[in-house]
C-alpha positions in Angstrom: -8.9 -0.4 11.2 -11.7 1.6 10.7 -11.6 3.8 7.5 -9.7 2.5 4.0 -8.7 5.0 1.1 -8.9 3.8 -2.3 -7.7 6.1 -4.8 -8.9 5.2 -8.4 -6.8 5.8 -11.5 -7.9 5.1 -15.5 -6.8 1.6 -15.1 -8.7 -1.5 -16.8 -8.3 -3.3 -13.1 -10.4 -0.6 -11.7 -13.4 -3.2 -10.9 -11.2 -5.9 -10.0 -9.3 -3.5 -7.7 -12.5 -1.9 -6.0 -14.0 -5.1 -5.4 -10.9 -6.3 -3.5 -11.2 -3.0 -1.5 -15.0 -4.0 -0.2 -14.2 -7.4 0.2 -11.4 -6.7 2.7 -13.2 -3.4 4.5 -16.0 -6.0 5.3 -13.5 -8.1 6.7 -12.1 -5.8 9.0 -14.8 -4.0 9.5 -13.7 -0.5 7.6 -16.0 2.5 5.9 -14.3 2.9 2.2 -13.5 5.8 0.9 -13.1 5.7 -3.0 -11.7 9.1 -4.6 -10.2 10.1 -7.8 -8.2 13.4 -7.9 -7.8 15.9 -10.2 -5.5 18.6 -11.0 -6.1 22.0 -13.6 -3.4 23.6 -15.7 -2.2 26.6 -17.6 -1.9 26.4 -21.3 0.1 29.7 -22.7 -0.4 31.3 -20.2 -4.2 30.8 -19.8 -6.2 29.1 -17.3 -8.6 26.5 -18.6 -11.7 27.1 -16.8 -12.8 22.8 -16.8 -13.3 22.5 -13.1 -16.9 21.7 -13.6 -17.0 19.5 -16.5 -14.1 17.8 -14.6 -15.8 17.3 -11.8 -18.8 15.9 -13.5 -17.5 13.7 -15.4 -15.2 12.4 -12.3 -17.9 11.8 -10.3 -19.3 9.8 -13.2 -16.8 7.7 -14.0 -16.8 6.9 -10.2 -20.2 6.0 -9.6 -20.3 3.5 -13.0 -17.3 1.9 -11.1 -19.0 1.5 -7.8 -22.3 0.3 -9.7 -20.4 -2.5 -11.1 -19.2 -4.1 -8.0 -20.6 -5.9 -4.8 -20.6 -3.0 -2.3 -22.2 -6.0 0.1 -22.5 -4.8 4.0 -19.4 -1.8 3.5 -20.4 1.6 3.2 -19.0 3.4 0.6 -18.2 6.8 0.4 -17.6 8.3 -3.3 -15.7 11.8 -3.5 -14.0 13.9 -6.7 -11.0 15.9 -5.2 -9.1 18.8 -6.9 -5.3 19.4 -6.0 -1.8 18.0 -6.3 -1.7 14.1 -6.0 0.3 13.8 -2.7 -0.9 16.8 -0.7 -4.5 16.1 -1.5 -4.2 12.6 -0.7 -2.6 13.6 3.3 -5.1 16.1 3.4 -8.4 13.4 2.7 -6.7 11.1 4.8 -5.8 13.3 7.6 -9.6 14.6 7.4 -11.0 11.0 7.1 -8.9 9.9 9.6 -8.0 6.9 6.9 -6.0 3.8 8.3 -5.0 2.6 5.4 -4.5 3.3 1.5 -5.1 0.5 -1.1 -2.8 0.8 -3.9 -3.1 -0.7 -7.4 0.1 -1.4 -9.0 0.2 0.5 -12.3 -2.8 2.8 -12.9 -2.5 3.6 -16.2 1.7 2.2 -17.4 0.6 -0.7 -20.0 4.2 -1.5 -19.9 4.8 -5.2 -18.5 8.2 -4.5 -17.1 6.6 -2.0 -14.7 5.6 -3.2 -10.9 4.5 -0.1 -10.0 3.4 3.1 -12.1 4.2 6.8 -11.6 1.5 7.4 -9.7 0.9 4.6 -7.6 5.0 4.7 -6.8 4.4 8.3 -6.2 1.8 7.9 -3.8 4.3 4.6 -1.8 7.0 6.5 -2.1 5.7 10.4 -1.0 3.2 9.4 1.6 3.0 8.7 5.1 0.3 6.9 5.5 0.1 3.0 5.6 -0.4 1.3 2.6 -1.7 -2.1 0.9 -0.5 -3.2 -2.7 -2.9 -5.5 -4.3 -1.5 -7.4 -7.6 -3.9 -6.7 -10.4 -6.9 -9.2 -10.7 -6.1 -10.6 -7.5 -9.3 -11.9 -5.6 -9.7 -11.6 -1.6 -8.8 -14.1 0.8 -8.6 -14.1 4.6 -4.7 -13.6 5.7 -3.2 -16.7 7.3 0.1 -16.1 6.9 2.4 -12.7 6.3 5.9 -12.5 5.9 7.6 -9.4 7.8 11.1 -8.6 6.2 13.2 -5.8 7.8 16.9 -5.2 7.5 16.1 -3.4 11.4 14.2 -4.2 13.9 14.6 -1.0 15.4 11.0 0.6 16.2 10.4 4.2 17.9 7.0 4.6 17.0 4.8 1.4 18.3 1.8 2.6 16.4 3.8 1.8 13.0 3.1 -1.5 14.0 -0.7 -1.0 14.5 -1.9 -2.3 11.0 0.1 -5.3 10.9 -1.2 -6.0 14.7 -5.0 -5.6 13.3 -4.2 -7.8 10.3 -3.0 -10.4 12.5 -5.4 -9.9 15.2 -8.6 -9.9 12.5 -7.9 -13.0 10.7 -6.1 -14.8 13.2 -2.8 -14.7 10.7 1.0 -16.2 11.4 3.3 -13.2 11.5 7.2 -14.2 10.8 9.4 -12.0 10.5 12.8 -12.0 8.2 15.8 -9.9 9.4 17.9 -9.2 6.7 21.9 -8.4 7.5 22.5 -6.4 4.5 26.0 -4.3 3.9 24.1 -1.7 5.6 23.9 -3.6 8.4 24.8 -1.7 12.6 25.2 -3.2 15.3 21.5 -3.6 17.0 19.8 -4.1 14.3 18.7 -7.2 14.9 17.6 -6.3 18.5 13.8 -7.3 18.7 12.0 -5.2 21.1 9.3 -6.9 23.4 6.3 -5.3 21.0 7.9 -7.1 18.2 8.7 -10.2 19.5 5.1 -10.8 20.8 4.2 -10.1 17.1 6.4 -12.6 15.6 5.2 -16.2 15.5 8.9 -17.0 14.2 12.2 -15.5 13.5 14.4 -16.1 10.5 17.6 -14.1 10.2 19.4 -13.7 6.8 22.2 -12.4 4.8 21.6 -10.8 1.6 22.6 -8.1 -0.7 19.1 -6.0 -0.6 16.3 -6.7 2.0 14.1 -8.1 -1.8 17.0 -10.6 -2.2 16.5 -12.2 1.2 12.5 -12.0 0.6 13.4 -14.4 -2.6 15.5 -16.5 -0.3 12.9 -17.1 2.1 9.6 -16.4 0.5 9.1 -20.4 -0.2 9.5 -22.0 3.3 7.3 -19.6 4.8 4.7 -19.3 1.8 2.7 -16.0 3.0 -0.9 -14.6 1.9 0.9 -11.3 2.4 4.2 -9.8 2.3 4.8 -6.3 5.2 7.7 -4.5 4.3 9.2 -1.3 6.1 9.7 2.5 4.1 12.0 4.2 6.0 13.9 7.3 4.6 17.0 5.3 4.0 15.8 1.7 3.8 13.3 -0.9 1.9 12.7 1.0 -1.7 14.5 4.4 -1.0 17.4 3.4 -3.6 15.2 1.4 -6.0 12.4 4.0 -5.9 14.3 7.4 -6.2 12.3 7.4 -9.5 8.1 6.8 -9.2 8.0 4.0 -11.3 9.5 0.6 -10.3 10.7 -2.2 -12.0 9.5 -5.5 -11.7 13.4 -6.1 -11.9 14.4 -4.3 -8.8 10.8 -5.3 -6.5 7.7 -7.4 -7.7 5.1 -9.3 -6.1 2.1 -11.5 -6.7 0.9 -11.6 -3.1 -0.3 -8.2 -1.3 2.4 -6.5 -0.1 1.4 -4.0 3.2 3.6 -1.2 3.5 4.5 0.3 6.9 5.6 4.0 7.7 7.3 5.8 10.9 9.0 3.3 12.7 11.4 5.9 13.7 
């Protein structure tokens, strides 16, 4: 794991969230990239010509952030980007070669029954890149334990895996992982592959209404630093995130939650 994307919204956790960000690049060893992006739109039919003062003041309101926090051993790596949210986003990654995005939960939503925001859900939901939820004001810790719930263990793509395997591998951290039998459940779902099994320190097997439900069943006996859950097209959040912004009803967490891509 070797570059980290932190994309930085208005948020009051900003700090908090950025310091998180260093504190876990150092332990893993990662260059941090902290952008903000920014977008310019028509108004009747005029363009308004703000790139510059945008830019500016971006650039700005990034470096006060950075100044405020303990950028310790990490290098940091401060950048204003203009474009759509999601494209943009691919894009910096895809040119940084990022491993990893770190996600705050709401960037700017002030309403409590919110997990995550429209842009942060926008940015879970839309992307394909890997991605790391931190709870807001939640301090670093070294991983000793993460709870892996899937309702398939089927796995194409073995490089899906790879940021749970560096996770694990860094900080020495238990892996157990949760198969859920959902109403969606077919037959060989619960087939572990070899890749899989070697990753798993344990194996717990469920049956629950949602993938979540069988995380609340479960989450106490196992008692994780960090919760890895699976976006596939048609599994873990597609139903309860059709919309960008999520519920703490329908999905919460208090722990970091690392969300993996491509498994098939």
């Amino acid at each position: 794991m070797k570059n980290i994307l932190v994309p930085v919204g208005s948020s009051k956790n900003a700090v908090s969230h950025l310091q998180y960000a260093v504190d876990f690049a150092e332990a893993v060893g990662a260059k941090l990239f902290v952008v903000q992006i920014y977008n310019v739109y028509t108004k009747a039919g005029t363009m308004i010509r703000v790139d510059d003062l945008i830019q500016r003041e971006s650039q700005a309101f990034l470096d006060n952030l950075v100044a405020q926090i303990d950028k310790k051993s990490v290098e940091v790596i401060v950048k204003v980007l203009k474009g759509k949210l999601v494209d943009t986003l691919e894009k910096a990654c895809k040119a940084a070669d990022v491993d990893l995005i770190l996600v705050e939960p709401r960037t700017n939503s002030i309403k409590d029954e919110v997990y995550l925001g429209k842009t942060s859900g926008k940015i879970i939901k839309q992307t394909n890149i890997p991605a790391l939820i931190v709870p807001e004001g939640y301090v670093f810790k070294p991983v000793k334990s993460v709870l892996l719930a899937m309702k398939s263990a089927i796995i194409k793509r073995k490089k899906a895996l790879n940021p749970l395997i560096e996770i694990k591998d860094i900080f020495k951290a238990e892996v157990n992982l949760l198969l859920v039998k959902t109403p969606y459940y077919n037959e060989g779902d619960f087939d572990v592959n070899e890749t899989l099994e070697t990753l798993a320190n344990s194996i717990t097997k469920s049956g629950n209404a949602t993938t979540f439900q069988g995380v609340l069943e479960h989450y106490r006996s196992h008692n994780p630093d960090m919760l890895c859950v699976v976006r596939r097209k048609r599994g873990f959040f597609a139903k309860k995130w059709e919309k960008n912004a999520i519920l703490k009803k329908d999905f919460h967490s208090k722990l970091p939650v690392l969300v993996l891509r491509g498994l098939k």
